[in-house]
C-alpha positions as CSV (number, residue, x, y, z in Angstrom):
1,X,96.9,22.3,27.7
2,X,98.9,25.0,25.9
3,X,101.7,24.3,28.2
4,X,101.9,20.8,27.9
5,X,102.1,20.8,23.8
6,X,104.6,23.6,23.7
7,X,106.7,20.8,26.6
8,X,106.0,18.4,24.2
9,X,107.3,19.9,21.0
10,X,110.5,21.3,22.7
11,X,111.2,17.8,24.2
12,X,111.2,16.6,20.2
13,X,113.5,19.5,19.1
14,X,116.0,18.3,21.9
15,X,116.1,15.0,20.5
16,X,116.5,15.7,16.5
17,X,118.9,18.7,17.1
18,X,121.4,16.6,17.6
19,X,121.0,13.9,15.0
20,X,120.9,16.7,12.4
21,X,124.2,18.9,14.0
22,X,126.9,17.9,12.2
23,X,129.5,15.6,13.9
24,X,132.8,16.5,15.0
25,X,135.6,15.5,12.8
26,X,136.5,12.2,14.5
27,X,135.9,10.1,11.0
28,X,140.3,10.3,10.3
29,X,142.2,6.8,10.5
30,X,141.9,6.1,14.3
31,X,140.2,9.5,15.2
32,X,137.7,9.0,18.1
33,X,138.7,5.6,19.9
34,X,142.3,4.1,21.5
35,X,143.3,0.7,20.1
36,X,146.7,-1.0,19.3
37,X,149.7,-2.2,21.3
38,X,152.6,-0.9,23.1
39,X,154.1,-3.7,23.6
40,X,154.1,-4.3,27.9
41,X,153.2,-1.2,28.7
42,X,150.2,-1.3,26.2
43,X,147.9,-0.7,29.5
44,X,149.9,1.9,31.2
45,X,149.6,5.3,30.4
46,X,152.2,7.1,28.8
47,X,154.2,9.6,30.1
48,X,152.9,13.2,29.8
49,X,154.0,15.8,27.3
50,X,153.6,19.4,26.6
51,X,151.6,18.8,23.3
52,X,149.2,15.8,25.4
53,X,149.4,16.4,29.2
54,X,147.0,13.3,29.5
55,X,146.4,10.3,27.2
56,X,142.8,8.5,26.9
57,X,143.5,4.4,27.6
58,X,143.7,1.9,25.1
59,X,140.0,0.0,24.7
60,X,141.3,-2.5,22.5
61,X,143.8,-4.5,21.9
62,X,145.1,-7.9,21.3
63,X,147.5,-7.7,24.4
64,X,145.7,-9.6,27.3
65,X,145.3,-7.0,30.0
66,X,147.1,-9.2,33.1
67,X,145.5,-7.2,36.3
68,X,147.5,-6.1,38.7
69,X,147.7,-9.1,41.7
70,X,148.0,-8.0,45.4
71,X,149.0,-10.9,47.4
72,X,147.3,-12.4,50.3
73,X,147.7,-11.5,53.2
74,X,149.3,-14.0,55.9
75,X,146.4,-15.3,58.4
76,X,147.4,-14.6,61.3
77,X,149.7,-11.4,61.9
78,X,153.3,-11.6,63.5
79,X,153.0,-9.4,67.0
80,X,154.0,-5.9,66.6
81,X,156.4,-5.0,68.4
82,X,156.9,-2.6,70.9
83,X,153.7,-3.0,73.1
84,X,153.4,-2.9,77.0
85,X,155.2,-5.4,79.2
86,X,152.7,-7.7,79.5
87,X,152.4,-8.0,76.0
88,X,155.7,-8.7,75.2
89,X,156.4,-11.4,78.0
90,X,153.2,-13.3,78.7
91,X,154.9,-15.5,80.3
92,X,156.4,-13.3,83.3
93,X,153.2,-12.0,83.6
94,X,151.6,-14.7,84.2
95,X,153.9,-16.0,86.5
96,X,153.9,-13.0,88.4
97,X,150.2,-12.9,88.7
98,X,150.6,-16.5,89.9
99,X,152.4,-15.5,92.2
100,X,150.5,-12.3,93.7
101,X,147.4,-14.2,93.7
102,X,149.4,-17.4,95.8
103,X,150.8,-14.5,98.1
104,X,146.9,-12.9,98.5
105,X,145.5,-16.2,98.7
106,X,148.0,-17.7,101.8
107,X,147.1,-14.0,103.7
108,X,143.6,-14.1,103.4
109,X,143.3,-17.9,104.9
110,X,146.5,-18.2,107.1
111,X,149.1,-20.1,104.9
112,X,150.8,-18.1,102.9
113,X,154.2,-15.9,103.3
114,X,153.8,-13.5,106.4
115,X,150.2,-14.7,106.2
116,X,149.7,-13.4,110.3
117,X,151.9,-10.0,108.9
118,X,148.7,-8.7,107.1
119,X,149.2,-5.4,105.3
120,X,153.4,-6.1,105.9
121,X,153.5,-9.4,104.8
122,X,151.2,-8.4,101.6
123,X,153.3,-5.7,100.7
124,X,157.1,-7.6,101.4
125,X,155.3,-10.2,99.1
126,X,155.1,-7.2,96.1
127,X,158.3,-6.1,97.0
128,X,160.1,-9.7,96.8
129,X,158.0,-10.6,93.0
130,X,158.8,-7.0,91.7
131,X,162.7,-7.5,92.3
132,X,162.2,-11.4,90.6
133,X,160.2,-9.9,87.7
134,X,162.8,-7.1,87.4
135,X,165.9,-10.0,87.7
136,X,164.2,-12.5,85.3
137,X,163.7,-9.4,82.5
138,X,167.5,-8.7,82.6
139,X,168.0,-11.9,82.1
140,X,165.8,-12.5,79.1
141,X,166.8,-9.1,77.7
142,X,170.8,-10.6,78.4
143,X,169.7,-13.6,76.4
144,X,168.2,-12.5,73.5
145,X,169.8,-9.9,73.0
146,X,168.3,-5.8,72.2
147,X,166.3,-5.5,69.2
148,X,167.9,-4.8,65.9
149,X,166.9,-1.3,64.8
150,X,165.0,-0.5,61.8
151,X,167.3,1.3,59.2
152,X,166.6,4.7,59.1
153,X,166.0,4.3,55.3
154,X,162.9,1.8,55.2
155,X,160.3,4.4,55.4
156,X,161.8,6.7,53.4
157,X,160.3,7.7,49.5
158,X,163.1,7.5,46.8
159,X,163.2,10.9,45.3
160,X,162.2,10.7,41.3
161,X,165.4,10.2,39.1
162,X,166.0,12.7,36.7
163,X,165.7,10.4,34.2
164,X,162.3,9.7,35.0
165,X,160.6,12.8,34.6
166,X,159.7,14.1,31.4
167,X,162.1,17.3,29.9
168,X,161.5,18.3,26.6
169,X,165.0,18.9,24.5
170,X,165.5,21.5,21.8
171,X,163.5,21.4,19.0
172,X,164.7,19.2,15.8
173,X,163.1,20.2,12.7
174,X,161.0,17.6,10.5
175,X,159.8,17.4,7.5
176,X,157.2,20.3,6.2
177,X,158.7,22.4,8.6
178,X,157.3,21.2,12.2
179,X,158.8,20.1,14.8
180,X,159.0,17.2,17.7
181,X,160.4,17.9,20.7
182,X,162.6,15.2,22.1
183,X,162.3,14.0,25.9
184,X,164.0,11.9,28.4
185,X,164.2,8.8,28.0
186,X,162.1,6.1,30.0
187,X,163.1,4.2,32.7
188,X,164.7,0.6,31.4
189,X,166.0,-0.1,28.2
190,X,166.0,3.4,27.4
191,X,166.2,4.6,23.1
192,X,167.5,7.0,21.6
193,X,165.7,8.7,18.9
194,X,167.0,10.7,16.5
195,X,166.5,13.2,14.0
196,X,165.4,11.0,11.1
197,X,163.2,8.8,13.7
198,X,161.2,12.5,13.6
199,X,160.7,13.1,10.2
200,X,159.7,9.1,9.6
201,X,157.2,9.8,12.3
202,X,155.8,12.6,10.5
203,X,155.4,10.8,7.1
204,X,153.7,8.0,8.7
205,X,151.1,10.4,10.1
206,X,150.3,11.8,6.6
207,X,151.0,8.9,4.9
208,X,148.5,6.6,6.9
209,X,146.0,9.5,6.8
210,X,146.3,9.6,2.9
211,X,146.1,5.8,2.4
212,X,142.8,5.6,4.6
213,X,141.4,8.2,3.2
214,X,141.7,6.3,-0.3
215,X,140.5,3.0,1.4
216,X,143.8,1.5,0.3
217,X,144.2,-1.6,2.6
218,X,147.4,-2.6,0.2
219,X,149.2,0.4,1.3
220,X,148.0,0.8,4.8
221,X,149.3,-2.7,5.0
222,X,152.9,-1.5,5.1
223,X,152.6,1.0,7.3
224,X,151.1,-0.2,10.1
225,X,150.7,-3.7,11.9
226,X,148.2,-6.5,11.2
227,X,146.2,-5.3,14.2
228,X,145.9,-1.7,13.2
229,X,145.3,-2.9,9.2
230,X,142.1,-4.7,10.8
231,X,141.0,-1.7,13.0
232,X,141.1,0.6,10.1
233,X,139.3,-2.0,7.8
234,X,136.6,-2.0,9.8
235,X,135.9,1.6,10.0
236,X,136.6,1.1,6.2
237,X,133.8,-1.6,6.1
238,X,131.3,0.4,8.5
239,X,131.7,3.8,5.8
240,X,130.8,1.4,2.9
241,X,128.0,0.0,4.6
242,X,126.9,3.5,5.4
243,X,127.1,4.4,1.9
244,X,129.9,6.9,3.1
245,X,133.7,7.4,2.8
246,X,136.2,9.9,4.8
247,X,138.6,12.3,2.9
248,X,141.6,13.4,4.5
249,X,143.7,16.1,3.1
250,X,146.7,18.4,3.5
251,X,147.6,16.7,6.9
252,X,150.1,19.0,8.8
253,X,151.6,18.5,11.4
254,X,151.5,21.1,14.2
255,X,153.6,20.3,17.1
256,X,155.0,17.0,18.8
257,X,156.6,15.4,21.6
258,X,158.3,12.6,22.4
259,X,156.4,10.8,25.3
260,X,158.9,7.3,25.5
261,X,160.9,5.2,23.9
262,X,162.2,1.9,24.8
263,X,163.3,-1.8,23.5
264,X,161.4,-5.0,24.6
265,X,164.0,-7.9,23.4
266,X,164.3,-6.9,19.3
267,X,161.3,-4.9,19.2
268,X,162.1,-0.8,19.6
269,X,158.7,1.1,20.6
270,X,158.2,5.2,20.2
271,X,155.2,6.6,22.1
272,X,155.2,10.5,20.5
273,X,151.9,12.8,21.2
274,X,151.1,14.7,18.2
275,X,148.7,17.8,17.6
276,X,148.2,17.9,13.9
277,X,146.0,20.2,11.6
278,X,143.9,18.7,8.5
279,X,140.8,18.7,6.5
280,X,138.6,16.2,7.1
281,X,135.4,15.4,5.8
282,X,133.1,12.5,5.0
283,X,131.4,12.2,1.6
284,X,128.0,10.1,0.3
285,X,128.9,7.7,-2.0
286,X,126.2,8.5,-4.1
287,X,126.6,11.8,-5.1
288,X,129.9,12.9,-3.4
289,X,127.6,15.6,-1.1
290,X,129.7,16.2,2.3
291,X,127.5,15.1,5.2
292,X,130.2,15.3,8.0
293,X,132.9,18.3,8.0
294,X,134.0,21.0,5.8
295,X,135.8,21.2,3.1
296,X,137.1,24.8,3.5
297,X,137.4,24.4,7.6
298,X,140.9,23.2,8.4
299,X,140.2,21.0,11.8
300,X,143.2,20.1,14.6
301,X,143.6,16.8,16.6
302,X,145.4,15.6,19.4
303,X,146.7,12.1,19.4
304,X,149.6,9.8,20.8
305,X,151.0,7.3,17.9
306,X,153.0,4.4,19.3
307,X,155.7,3.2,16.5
308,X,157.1,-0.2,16.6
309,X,160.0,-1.8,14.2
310,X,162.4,-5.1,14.2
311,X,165.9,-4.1,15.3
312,X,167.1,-2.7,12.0
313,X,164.0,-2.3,10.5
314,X,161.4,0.5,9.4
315,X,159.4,2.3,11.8
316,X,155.4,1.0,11.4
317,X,152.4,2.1,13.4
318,X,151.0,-0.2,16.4
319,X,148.8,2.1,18.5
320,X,146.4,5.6,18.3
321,X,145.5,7.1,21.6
322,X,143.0,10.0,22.0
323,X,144.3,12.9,24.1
């Protein structure tokens, strides 16, 4: 009995320890989920970087997700080529045959070729339908003419274009003295981003950081699309409702790079990973008591931002990705 109530009470410890551990700090403008758009590649993952090697999908969005189709399959399959002779001229071969089994048939009741020749006549009879066969395959071969060959080429995998893989550039310093590394450009209509693309990046990670963390919807309205101003008002809403709100402060940024960057008719799109450094904590309402983080604890994420602006415009943000 001893042993079944000391099973009992560690089976209830398992089960509060973790409602009562403090949870990571995943309560930032974004942290903890994927949503946005990235345009037509919203559903495709992004290239790898040094700073994210690997990018958690997108669960939602207001892109429709168009699934890959694979087309159908044609009923019945052309014949392959390249099989035996019978195969590839049932015709012959049935002649042939018809003609062996006439030859057999005469010998074995009298009528047919050299039918009184036995063995002779059987085996003159193979000798005169080998010679037709091999006569009447000339002159289909003559006819239709050899087989066109297969270009060497068809099977052969394109080697990647040096474009397409992923090089990191020199550094180019940003604001607050971090860096983002550039990297090749992606396959299409390729953009070129430069030095002040960077540092706008940057601000927009501390400025969007700053504006959630004061629940200012006004602000966050300018810097991001109408899609991420309703994802972060209902984390907003969800705090409130909680009795909670998140405090974000003295974002830095760490290190960057530049995943992709590309145009979609007048829209320009910059995927860049970022690892960034902050302090993040959530605060009762009530009483302003921390119940999630620490205030002295500085705490480092991993994400991938996905900017978007109008040809000439300012660069806004339209997507967070978890590493």
């Amino acid at each position: 009995m001893k042993i079944l109530r000391w099973l009992t009470v560690l089976a209830a410890v398992l089960l509060v320890v973790p409602t009562l551990a403090p949870s990571s700090a995943d309560a930032r403008a974004g942290g903890g989920s994927g949503a946005g758009s990235r345009g037509s590649r919203t559903f495709q993952a992004p290239p790898p970087t040094q700073t994210a090697p690997t990018a958690a999908p997108i669960q939602r969005s207001v892109t429709p997700n168009q699934p890959t189709t694979t087309p159908t399959a044609p009923a019945t399959a052309p014949a392959i080529a390249g099989g035996g002779f019978m195969q590839r001229h049932p015709f012959l071969s049935g002649l042939m045959g018809g003609m062996l089994g006439a030859g057999l048939f005469g010998m074995m009741f009298g009528g047919g070729f050299g039918g009184g020749a036995g063995i002779f006549g059987l085996l003159f009879q193979v000798v005169l339908i080998g010679g037709l066969g091999y006569l009447a395959v000339r002159l289909w071969r003559n006819r239709v003419g050899a087989p066109t060959a297969r270009p060497a080429y068809a099977y052969a995998v394109p080697s990647p274009s040096v474009t397409d893989i992923p090089m990191a550039r020199s550094s180019i310093p940003a604001a607050g003295g971090a860096a983002l590394l550039g990297a090749a450009g992606a396959s299409g209509g390729q953009l070129a981003i430069g030095a002040d693309d960077y540092a706008t990046f940057e601000r927009l990670l501390g400025d969007v950081q700053s504006a959630y963390s004061a629940g200012d919807l006004a602000k966050l309205r300018t810097l991001a699309t109408p899609e991420m101003l309703g994802y972060f008002g209902e984390q907003l809403a969800a705090n409130a409702s909680r009795g909670v709100e998140n405090k974000i402060e003295a974002v830095k940024l760490e290190q960057g790079d530049l995943s992709e960057a590309w145009r979609e008719g007048a829209i320009d799109y910059a995927t860049v990973a970022m690892r960034f450094s902050l302090i993040d904590t959530t605060r009762r309402l009530a009483d302003g008591a921390i119940v999630e983080g620490n205030a002295a604890v500085r705490t480092e994420a991993t994400e991938i931002w996905t900017f978007l602006r109008s040809r000439g415009g300012s660069w806004i943000l339209s997507a967070i990705q978890q590493a």
